[in-house]
Backbone as ProteinMPNN parsed JSONL, in Angstrom:
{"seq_chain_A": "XXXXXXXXXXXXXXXXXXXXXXXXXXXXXXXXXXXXXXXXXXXXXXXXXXXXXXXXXXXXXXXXXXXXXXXXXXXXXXXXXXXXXXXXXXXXXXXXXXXXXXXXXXXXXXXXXXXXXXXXXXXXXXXXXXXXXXXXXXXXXXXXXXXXXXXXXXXXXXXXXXXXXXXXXXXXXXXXXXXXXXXXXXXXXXXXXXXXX", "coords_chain_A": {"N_chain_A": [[0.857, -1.18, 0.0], [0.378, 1.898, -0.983], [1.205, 5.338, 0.358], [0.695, 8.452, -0.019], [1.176, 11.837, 0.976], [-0.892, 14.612, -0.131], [-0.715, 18.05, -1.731], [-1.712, 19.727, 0.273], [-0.47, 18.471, 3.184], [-1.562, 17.108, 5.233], [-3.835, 15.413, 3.464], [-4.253, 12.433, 2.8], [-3.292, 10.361, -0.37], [-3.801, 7.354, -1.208], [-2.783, 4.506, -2.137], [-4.028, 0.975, -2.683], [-2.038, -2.005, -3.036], [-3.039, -4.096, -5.519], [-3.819, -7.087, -6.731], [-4.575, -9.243, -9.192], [-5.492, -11.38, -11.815], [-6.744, -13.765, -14.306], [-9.099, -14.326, -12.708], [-10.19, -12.845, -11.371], [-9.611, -9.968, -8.659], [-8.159, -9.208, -5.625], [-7.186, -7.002, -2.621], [-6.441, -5.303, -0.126], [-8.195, -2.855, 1.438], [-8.121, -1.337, 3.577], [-5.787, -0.909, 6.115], [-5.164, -0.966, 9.589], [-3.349, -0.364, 11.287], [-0.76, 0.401, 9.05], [-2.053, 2.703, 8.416], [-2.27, 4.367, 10.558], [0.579, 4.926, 11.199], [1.146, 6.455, 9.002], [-0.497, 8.719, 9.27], [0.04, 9.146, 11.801], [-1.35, 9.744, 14.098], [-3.804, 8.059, 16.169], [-6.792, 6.941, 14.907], [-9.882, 6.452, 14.82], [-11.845, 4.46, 13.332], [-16.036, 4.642, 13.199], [-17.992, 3.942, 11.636], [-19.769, 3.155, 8.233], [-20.298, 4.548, 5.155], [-22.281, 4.418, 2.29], [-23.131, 5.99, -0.759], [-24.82, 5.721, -3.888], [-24.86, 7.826, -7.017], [-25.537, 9.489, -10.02], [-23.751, 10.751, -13.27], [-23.055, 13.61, -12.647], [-24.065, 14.569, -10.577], [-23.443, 16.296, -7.509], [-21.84, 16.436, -4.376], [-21.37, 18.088, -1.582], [-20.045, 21.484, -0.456], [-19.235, 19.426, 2.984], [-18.678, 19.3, 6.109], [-18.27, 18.685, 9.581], [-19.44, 20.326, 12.836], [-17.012, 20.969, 15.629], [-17.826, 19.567, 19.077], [-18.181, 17.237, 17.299], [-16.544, 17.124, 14.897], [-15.671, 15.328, 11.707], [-13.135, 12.924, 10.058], [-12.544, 11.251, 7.156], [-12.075, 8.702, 5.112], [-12.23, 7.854, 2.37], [-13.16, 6.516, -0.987], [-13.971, 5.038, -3.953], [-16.375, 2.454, -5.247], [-17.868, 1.524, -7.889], [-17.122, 3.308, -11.151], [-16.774, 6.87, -11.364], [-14.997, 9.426, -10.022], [-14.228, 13.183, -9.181], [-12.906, 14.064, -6.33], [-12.792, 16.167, -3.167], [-10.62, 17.81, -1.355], [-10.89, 20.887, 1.133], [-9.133, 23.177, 3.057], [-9.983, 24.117, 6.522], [-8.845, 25.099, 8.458], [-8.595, 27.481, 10.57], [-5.972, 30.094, 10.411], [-4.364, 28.58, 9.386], [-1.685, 27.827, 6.749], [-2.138, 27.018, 4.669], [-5.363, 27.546, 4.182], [-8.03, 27.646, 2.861], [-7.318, 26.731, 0.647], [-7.391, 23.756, -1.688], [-7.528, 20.436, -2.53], [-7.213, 17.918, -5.069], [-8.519, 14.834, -6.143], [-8.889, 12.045, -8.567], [-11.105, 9.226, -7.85], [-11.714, 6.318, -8.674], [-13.168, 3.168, -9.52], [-11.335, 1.494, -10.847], [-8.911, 2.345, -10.531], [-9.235, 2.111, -7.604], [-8.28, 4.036, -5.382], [-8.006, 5.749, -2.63], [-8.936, 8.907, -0.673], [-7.236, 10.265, 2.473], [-9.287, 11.909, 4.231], [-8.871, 14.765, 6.426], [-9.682, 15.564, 10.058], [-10.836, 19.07, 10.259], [-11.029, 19.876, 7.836], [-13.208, 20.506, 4.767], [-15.515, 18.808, 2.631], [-16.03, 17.227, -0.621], [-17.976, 15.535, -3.643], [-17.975, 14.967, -6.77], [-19.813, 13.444, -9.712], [-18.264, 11.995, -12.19], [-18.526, 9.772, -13.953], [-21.159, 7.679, -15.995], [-22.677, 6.633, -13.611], [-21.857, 6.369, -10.288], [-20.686, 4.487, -7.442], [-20.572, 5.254, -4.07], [-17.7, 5.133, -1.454], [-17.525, 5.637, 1.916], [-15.545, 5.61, 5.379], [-15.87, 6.964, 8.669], [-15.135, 8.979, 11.762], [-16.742, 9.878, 13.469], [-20.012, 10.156, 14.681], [-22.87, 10.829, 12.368], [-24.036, 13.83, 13.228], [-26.523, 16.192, 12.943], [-27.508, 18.548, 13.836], [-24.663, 19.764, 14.298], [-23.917, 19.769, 11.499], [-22.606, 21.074, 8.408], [-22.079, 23.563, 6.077], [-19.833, 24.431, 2.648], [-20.585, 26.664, 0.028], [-20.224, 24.439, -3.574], [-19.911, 26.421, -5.745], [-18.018, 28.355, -4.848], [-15.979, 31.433, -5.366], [-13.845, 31.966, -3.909], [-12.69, 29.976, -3.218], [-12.487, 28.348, -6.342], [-12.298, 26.189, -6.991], [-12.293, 23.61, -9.846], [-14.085, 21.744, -10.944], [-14.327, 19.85, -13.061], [-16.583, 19.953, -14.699], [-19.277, 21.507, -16.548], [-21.206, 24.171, -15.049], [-23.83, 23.908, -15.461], [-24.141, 21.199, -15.951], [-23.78, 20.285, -13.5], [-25.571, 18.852, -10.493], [-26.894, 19.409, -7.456], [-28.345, 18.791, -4.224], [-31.381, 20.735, -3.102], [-30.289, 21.796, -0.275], [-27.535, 22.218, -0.537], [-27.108, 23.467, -2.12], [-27.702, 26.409, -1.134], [-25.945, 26.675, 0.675], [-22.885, 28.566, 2.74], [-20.792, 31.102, 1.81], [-17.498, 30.795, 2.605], [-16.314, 32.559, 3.474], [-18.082, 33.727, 4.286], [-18.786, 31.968, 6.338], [-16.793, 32.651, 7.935], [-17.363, 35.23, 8.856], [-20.13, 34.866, 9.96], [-20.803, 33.01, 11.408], [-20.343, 31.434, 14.526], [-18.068, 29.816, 15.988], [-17.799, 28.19, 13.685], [-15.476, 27.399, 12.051], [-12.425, 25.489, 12.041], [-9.759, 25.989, 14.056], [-6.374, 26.271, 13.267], [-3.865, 24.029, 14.405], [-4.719, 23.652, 16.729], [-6.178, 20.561, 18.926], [-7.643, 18.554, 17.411], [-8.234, 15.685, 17.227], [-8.621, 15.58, 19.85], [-11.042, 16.364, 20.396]], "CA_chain_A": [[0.0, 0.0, 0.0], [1.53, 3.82, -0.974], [0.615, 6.222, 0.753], [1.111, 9.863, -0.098], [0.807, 13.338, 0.963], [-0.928, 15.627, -1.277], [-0.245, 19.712, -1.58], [-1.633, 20.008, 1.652], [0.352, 17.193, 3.362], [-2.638, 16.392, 6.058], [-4.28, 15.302, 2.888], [-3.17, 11.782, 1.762], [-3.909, 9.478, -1.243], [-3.62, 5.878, -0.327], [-2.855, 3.246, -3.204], [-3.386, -0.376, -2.085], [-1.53, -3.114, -3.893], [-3.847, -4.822, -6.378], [-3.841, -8.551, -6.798], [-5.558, -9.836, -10.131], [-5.624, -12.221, -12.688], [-8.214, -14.017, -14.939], [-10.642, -14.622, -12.012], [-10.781, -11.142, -10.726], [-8.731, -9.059, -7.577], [-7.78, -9.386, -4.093], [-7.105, -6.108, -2.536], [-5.87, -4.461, 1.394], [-8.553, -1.981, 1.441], [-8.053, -0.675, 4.829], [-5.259, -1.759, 7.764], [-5.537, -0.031, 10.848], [-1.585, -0.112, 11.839], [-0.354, 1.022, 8.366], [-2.835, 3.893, 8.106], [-1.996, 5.207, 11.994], [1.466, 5.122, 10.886], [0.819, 7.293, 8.361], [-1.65, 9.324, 9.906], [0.741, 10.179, 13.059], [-2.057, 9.45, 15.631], [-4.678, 7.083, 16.297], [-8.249, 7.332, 14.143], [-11.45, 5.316, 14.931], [-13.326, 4.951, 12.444], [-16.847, 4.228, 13.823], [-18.875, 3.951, 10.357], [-18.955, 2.998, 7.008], [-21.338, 4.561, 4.706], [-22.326, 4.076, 0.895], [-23.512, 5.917, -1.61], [-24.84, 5.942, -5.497], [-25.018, 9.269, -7.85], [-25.318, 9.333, -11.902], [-23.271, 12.047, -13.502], [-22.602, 15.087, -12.566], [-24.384, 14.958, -8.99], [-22.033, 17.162, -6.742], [-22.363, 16.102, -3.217], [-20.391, 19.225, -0.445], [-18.604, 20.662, 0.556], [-19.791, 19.165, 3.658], [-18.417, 18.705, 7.021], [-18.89, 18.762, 10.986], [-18.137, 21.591, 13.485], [-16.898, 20.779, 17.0], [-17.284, 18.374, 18.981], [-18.366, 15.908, 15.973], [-15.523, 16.771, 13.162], [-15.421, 14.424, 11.093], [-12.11, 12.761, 9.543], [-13.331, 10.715, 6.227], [-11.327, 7.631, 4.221], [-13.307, 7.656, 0.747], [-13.467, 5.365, -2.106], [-15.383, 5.015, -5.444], [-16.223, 1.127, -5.666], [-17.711, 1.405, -8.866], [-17.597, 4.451, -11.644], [-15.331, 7.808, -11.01], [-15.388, 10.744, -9.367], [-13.719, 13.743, -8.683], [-13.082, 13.855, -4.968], [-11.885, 17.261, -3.195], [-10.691, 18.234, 0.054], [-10.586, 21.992, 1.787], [-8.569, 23.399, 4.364], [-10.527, 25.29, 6.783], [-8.475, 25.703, 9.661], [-8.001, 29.219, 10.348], [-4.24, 29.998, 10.541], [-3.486, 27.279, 8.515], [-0.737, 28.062, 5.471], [-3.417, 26.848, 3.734], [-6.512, 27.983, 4.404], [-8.677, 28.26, 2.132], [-6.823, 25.819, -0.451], [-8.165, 22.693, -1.734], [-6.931, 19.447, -3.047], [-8.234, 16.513, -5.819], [-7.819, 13.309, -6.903], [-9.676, 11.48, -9.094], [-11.139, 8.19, -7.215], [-12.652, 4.718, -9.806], [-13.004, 1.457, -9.344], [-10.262, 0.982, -11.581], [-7.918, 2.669, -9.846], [-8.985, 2.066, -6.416], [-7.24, 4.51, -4.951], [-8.662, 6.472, -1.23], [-8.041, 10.122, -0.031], [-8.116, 10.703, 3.304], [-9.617, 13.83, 4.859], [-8.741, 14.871, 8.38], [-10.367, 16.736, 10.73], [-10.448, 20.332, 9.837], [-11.302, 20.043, 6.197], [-14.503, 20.18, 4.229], [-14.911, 17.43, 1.745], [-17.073, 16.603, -1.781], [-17.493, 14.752, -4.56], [-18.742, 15.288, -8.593], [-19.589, 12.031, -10.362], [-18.127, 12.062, -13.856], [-18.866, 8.533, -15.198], [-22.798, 7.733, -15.769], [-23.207, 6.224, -12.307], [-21.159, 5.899, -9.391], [-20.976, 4.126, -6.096], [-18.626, 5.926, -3.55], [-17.847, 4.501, 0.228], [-16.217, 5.662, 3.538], [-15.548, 5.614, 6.935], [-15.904, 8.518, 9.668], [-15.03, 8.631, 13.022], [-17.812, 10.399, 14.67], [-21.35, 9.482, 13.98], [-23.741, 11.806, 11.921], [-24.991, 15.121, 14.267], [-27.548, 17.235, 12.426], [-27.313, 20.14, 14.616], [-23.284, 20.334, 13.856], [-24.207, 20.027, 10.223], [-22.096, 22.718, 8.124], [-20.602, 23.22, 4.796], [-19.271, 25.84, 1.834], [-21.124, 26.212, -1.291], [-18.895, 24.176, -4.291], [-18.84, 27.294, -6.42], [-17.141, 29.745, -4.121], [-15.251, 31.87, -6.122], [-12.494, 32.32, -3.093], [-12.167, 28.57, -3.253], [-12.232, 28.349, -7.459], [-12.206, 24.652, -7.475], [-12.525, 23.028, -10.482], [-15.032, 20.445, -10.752], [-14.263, 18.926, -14.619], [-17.547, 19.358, -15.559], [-19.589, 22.869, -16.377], [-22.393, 24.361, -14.233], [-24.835, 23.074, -16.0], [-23.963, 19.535, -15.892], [-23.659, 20.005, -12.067], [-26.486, 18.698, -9.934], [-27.127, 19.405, -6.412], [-29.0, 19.316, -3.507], [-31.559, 22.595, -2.589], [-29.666, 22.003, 0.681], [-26.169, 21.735, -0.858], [-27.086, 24.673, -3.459], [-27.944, 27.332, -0.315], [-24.905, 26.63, 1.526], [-22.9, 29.732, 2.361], [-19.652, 30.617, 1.313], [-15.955, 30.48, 3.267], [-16.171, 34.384, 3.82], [-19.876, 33.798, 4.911], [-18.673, 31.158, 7.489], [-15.669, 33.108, 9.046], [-17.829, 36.277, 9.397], [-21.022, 35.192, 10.242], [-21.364, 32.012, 11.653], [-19.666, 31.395, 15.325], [-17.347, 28.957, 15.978], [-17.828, 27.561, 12.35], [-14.47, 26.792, 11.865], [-11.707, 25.06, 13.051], [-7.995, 26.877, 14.465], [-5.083, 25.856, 13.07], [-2.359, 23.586, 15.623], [-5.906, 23.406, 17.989], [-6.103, 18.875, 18.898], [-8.839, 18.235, 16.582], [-8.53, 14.513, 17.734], [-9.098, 15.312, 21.421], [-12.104, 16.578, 20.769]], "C_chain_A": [[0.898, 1.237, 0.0], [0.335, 4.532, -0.353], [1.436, 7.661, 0.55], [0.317, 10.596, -0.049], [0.97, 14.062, -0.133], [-0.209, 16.698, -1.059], [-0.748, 19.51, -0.564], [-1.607, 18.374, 2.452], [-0.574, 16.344, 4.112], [-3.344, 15.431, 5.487], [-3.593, 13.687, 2.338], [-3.951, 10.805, 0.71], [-3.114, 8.142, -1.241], [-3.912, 4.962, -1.814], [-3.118, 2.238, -2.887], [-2.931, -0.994, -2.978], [-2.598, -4.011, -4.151], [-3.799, -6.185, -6.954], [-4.92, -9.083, -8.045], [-4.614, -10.476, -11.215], [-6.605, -12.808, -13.503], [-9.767, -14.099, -13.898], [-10.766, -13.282, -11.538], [-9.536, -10.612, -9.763], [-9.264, -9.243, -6.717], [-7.202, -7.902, -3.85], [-7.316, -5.754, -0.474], [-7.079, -3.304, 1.211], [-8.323, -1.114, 2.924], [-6.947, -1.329, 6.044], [-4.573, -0.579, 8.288], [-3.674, 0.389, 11.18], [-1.102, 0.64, 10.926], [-0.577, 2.9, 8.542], [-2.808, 5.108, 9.056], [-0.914, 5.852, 11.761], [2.012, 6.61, 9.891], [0.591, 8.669, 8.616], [-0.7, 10.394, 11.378], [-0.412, 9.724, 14.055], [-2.994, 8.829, 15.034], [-5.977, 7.951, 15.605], [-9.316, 5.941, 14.297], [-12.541, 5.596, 14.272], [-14.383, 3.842, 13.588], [-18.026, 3.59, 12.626], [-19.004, 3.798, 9.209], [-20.528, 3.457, 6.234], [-20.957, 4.393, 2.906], [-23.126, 4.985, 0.157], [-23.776, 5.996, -3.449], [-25.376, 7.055, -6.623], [-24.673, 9.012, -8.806], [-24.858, 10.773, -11.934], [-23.579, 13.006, -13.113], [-23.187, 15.86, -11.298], [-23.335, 15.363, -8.114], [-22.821, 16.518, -5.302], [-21.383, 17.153, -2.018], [-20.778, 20.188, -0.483], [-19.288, 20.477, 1.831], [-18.597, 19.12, 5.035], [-18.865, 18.947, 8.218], [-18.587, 19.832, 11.779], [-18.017, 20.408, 15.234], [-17.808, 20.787, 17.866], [-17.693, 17.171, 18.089], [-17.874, 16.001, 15.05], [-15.735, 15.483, 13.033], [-13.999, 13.895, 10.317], [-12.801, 11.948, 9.022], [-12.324, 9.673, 5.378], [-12.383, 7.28, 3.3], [-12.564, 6.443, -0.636], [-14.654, 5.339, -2.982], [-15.361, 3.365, -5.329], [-16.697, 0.548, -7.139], [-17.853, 3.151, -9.742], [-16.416, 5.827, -11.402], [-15.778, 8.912, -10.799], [-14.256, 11.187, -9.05], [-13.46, 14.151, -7.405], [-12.695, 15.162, -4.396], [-11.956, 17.636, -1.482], [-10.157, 19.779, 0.466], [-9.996, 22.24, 2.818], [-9.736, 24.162, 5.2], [-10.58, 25.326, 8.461], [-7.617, 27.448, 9.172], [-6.855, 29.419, 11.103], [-3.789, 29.346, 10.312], [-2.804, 27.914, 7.264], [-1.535, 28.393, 4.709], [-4.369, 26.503, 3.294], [-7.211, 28.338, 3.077], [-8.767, 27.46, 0.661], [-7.232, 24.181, -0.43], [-7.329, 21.638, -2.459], [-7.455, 18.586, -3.837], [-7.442, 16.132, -5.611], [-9.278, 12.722, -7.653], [-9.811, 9.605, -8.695], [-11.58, 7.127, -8.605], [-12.514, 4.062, -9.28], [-12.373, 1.046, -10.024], [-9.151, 1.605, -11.198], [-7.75, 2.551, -8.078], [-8.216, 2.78, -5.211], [-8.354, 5.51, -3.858], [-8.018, 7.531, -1.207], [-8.549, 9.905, 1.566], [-8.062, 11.913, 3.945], [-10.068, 13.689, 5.93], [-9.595, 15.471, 8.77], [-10.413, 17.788, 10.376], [-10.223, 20.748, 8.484], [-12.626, 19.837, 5.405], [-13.792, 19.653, 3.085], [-16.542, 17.612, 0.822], [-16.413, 16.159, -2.608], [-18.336, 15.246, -6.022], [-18.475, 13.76, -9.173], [-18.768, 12.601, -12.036], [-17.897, 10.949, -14.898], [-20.366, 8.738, -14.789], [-23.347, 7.469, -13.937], [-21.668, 5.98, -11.594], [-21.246, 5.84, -7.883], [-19.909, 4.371, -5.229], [-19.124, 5.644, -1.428], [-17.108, 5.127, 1.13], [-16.29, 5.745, 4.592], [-15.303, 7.209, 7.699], [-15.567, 7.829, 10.836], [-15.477, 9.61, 14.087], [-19.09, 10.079, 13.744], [-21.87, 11.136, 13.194], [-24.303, 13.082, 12.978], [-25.472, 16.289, 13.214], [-26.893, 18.62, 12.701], [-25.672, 20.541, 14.368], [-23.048, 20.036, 12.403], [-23.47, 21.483, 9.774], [-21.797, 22.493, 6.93], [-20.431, 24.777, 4.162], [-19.951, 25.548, 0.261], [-19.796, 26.076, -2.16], [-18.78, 25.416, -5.167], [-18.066, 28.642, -5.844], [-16.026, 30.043, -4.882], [-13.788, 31.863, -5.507], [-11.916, 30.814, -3.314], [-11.695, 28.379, -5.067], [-11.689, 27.219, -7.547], [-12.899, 24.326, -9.015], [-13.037, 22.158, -11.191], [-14.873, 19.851, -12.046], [-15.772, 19.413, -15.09], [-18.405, 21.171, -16.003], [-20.742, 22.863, -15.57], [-23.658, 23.466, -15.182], [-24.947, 21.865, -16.577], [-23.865, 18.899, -14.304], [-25.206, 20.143, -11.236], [-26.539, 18.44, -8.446], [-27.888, 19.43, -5.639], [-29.97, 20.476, -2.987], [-30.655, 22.278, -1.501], [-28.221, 22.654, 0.294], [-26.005, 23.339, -1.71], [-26.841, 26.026, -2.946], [-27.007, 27.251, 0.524], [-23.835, 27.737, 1.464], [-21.466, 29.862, 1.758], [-18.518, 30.781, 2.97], [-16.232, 31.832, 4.052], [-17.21, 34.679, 4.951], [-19.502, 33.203, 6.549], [-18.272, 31.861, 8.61], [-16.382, 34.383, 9.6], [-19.33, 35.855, 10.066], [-21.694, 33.861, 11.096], [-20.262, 31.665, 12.947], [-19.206, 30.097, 15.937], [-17.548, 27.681, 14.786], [-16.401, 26.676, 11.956], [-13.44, 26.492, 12.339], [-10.288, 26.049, 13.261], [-7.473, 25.741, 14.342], [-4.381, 25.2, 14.481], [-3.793, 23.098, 16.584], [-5.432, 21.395, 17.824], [-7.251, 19.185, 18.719], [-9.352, 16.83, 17.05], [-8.68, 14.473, 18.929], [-10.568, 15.543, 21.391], [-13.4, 15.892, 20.954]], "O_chain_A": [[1.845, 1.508, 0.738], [-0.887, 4.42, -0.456], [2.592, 7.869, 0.918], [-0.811, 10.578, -0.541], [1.939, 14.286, -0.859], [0.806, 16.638, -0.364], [0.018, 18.695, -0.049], [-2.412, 17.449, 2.343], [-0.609, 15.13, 3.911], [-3.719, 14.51, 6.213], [-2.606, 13.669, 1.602], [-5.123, 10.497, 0.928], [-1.887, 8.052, -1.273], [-4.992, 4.817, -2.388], [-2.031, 1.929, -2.4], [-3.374, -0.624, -4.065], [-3.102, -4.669, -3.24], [-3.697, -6.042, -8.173], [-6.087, -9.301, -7.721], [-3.43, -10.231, -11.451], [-7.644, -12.162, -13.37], [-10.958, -13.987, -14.191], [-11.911, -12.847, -11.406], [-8.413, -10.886, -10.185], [-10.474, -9.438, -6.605], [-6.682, -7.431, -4.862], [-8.313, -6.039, 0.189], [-6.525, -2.511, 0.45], [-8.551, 0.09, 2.812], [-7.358, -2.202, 6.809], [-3.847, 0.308, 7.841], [-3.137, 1.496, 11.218], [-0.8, 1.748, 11.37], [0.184, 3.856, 8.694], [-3.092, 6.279, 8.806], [-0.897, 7.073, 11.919], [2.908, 7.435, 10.068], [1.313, 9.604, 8.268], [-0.734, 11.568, 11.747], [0.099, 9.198, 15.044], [-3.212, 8.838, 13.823], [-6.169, 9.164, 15.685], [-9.297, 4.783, 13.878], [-13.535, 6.32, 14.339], [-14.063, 2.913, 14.329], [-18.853, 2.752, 12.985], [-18.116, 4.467, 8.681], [-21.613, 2.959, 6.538], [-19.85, 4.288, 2.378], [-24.281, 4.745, 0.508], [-22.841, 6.339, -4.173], [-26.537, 6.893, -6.996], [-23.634, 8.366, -8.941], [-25.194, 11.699, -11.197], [-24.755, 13.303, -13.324], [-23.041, 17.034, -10.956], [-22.322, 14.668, -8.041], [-24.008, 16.215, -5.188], [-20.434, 16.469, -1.632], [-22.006, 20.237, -0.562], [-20.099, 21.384, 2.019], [-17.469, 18.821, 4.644], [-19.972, 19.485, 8.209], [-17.514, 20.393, 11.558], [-18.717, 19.495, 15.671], [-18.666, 21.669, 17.826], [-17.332, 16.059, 18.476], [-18.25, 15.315, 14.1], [-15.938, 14.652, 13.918], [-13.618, 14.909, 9.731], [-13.737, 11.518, 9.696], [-11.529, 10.438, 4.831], [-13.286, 6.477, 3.534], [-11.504, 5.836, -0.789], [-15.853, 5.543, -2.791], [-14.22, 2.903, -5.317], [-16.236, -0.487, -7.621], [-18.482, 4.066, -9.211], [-15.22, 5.56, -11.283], [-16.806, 9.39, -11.28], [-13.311, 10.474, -8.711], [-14.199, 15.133, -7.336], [-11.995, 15.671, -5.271], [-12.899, 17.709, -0.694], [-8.985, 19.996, 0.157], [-10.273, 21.483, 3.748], [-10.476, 24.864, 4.511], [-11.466, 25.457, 9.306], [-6.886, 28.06, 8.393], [-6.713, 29.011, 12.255], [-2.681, 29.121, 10.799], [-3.579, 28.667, 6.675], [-1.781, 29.464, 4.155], [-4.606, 25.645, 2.443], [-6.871, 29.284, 2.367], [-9.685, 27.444, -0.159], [-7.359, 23.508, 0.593], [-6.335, 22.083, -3.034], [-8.526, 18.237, -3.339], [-6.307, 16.383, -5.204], [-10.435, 12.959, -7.307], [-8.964, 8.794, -9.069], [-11.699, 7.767, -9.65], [-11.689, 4.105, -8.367], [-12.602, -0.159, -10.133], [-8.183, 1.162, -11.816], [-6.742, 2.758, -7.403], [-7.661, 2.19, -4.285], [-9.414, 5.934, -4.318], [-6.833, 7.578, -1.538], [-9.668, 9.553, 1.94], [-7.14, 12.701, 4.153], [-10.989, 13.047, 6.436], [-10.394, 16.005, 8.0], [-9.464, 17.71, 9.596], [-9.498, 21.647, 8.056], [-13.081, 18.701, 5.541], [-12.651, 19.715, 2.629], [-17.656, 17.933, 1.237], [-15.193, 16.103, -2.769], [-19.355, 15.934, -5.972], [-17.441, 13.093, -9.151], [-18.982, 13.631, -12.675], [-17.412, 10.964, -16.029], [-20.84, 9.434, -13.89], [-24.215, 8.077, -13.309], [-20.649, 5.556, -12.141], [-21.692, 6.732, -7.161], [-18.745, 3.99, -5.348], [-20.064, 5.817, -0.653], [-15.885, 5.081, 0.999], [-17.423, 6.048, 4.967], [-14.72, 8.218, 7.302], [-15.611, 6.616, 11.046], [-14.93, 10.017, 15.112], [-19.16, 9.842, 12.538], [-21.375, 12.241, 13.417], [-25.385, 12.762, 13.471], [-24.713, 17.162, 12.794], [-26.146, 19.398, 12.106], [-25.463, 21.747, 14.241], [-21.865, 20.056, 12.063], [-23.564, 22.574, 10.338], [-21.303, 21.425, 6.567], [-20.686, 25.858, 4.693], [-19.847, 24.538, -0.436], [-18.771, 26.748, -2.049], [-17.617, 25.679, -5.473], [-17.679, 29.652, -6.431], [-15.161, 29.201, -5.12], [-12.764, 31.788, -6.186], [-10.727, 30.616, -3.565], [-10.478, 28.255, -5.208], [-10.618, 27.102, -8.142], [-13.999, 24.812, -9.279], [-12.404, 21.744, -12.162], [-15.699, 18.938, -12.047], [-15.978, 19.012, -16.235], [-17.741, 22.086, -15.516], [-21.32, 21.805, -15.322], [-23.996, 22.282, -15.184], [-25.686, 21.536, -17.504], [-23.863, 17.73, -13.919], [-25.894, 21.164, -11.263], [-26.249, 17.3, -8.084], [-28.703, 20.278, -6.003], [-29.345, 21.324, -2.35], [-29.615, 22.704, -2.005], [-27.865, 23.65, 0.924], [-25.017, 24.065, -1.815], [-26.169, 26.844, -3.575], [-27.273, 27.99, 1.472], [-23.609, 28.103, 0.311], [-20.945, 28.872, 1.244], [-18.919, 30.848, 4.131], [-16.322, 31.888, 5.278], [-17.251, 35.399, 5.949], [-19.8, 33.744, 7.613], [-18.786, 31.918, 9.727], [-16.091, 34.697, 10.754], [-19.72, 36.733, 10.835], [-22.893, 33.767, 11.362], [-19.117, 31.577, 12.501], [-20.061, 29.333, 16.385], [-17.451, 26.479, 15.031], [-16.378, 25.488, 11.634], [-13.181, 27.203, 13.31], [-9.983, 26.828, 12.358], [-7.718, 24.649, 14.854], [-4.383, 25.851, 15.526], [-3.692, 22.002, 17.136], [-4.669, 20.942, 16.971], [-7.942, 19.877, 19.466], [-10.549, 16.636, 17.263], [-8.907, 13.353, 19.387], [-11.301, 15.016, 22.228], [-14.363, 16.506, 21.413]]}, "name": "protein", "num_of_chains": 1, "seq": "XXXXXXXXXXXXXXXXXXXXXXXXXXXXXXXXXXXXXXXXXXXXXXXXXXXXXXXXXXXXXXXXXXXXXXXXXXXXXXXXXXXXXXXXXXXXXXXXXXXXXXXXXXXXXXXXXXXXXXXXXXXXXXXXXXXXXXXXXXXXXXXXXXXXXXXXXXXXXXXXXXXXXXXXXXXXXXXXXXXXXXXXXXXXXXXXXXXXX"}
């Protein structure tokens, strides 16, 4: 299994070693020791969820505020998607800056996104089925995110607006600027222990 740090190093993309031949593949999707190693400190995941979106459904940027961050290990199992993770600790380098990768089921390949980062996805095959683990359960009430076209952010999504399909929830979400001014204790501080919390 490779593991590497993206541009923002917190950020990593996780290869496993792929095992096939005429009958199909064998495959490490997840071990707990490697991934700590990695990781620098301990992560429990508690959850594994699933789901399936046809082109060009955007799903973010989504994440948790304190105490229920979320840290996220994603996967496409079938189909491909653009995957993308945000910084949005404040006094971080880099704040504000975002990261891809492009996940498939033919490449098998995981990001994972720490604490202190909002996270989505854009399908860009017809259908795709995308999986991962958290390590805090779902909380409503600490529900948060950043709408995907924030200009300050100027992510990239492959595809044009009008091939992008979202949520009303997902659509009304505010931006980065919106968060830091208007919304209290929205986001996380830089160096803060995200995992104590």
């Amino acid at each position: 299994m490779k593991i590497t740090p993206q541009a923002i190093a917190d950020v990593l993309l996780i290869e496993p070693k792929v095992f096939g031949d005429e009958r199909g593949y064998f495959f490490e999707s997840f071990r707990q020791d490697i991934f700590e190693q990695a990781t620098g400190h301990p992560v429990n995941f508690i959850q594994d969820n699933e789901s399936r979106s046809s082109r060009g459904v955007l799903r973010g940027l989504h994440f948790q505020r304190a105490p229920y961050a979320q840290s996220k290990l994603v996967r496409v199992i079938d189909g491909e998607v653009l995957d993308v993770a945000v910084d949005i600790r404040m006094g971080s380098l880099t704040f504000g800056q975002s990261v891809s990768a492009v996940l498939s089921g033919d490449n098998k390949h995981q990001l994972f996104v720490p604490r202190g980062f909002a996270h989505g996805f854009v399908v860009l095959s017809e259908t795709a089925i995308f999986a991962y683990k958290v390590d805090n359960p779902y909380a409503p009430e600490h529900d948060c995110g950043i709408h995907f076209a924030d200009e300050q952010l100027a992510i990239d999504w492959q595809l044009t607006q009008s091939e992008i399909q979202t949520s009303a929830k997902d659509s009304t979400l505010p931006s980065l600027t919106q968060l830091q001014t208007g919304t209290p204790n929205a986001l996380f501080q830089y160096g803060s222990s995200l995992y104590e919390q």
